[in-house]
N, C-alpha and C positions, 0 to 999 in steps of 0.2 A: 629380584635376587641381588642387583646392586645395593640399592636401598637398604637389606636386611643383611648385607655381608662389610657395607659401609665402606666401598671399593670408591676412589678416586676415578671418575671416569671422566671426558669430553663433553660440554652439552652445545647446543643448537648455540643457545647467549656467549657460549663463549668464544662460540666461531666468532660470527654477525651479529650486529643489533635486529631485531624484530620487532623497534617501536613503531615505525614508520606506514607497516601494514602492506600490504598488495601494490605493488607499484602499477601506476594509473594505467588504462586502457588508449591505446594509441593506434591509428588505425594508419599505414605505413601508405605513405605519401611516393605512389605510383599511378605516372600518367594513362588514362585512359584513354591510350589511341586504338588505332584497328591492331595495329602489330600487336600490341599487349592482349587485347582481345582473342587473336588468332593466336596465341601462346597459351593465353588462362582456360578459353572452349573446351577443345577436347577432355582437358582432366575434369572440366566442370561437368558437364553432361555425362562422363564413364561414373564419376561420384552420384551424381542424381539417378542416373541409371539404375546403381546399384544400391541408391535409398529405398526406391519404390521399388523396384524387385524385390528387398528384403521386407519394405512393408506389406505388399500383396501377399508375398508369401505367408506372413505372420495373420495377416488376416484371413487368408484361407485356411491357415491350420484351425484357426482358431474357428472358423465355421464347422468345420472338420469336428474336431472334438464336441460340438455343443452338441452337432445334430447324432452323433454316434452315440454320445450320454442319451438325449434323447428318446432314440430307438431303443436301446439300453431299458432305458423305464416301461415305453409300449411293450419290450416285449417278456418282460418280467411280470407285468400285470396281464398278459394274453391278447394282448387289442392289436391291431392291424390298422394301419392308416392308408386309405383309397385317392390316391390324386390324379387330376385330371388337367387338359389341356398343359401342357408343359413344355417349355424350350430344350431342344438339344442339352442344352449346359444343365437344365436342372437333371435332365435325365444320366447326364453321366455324374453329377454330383451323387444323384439317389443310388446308386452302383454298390455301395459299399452298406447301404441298411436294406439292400433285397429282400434280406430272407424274412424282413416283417411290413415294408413297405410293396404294393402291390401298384406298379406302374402301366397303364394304358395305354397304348398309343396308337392304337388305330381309331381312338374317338379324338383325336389329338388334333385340329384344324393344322395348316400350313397359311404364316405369317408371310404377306410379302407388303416389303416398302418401294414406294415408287419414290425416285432420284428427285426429278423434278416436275414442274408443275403442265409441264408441256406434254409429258408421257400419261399423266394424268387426264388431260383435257383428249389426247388422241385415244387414248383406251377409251374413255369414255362415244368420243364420234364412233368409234369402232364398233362398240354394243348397240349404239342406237341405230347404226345400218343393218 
């Protein structure tokens, strides 16, 4: 509208020069002691926090949505999908495609981890008596 009405206006050049380009990268000349540390921490860690919060998050919805398209397809074309042996977490994941996904769990084994290798080696004496 300037251009096409030929209006006198201000521009960027005639504030400042912009030959010069992005003024360089400078990385600001502060001492790395404990005190600095113990001031920079907390916001460091609340900000990472809340990276990977929001990346999990994104990455669950995102699981979220494929498996829902997914079920979507099965159950548009009439098929049913049967799974077996499964963790707690995939079973409350499965929750939201029920009504075409048919979940098991009484053929479902129970996973157990031993700590360390000493609990291993007593279990073990423990069978052979």
């Amino acid at each position: 509208m300037v251009a096409g009405l030929n209006i006198d206006t201000t521009t960027v050049g005639d504030i400042a020069s912009i030959q010069g380009g992005f003024p360089p990268f400078n990385i600001p000349k502060v001492p790395f002691t404990l005190e600095t540390l113990q001031i920079i921490f907390p916001y460091a860690a609340i900000v990472a926090g809340v990276v990977i919060a929001a990346l999990v998050f994104a990455w669950e919805n995102a699981l979220r949505i494929r498996a829902r398209k997914l079920t979507e397809r099965y159950a548009a074309l009439g098929k049913r999908v049967h799974l077996r042996h499964l963790s707690r977490d995939c079973q409350q994941l499965l929750k939201d495609a029920d009504s075409i996904i048919e979940v098991n769990i009484m053929e479902d084994p129970t996973y157990k981890v031993l700590v360390n290798k000493k609990d291993v080696k007593r279990k073990q004496q423990q069978e052979k008596q």
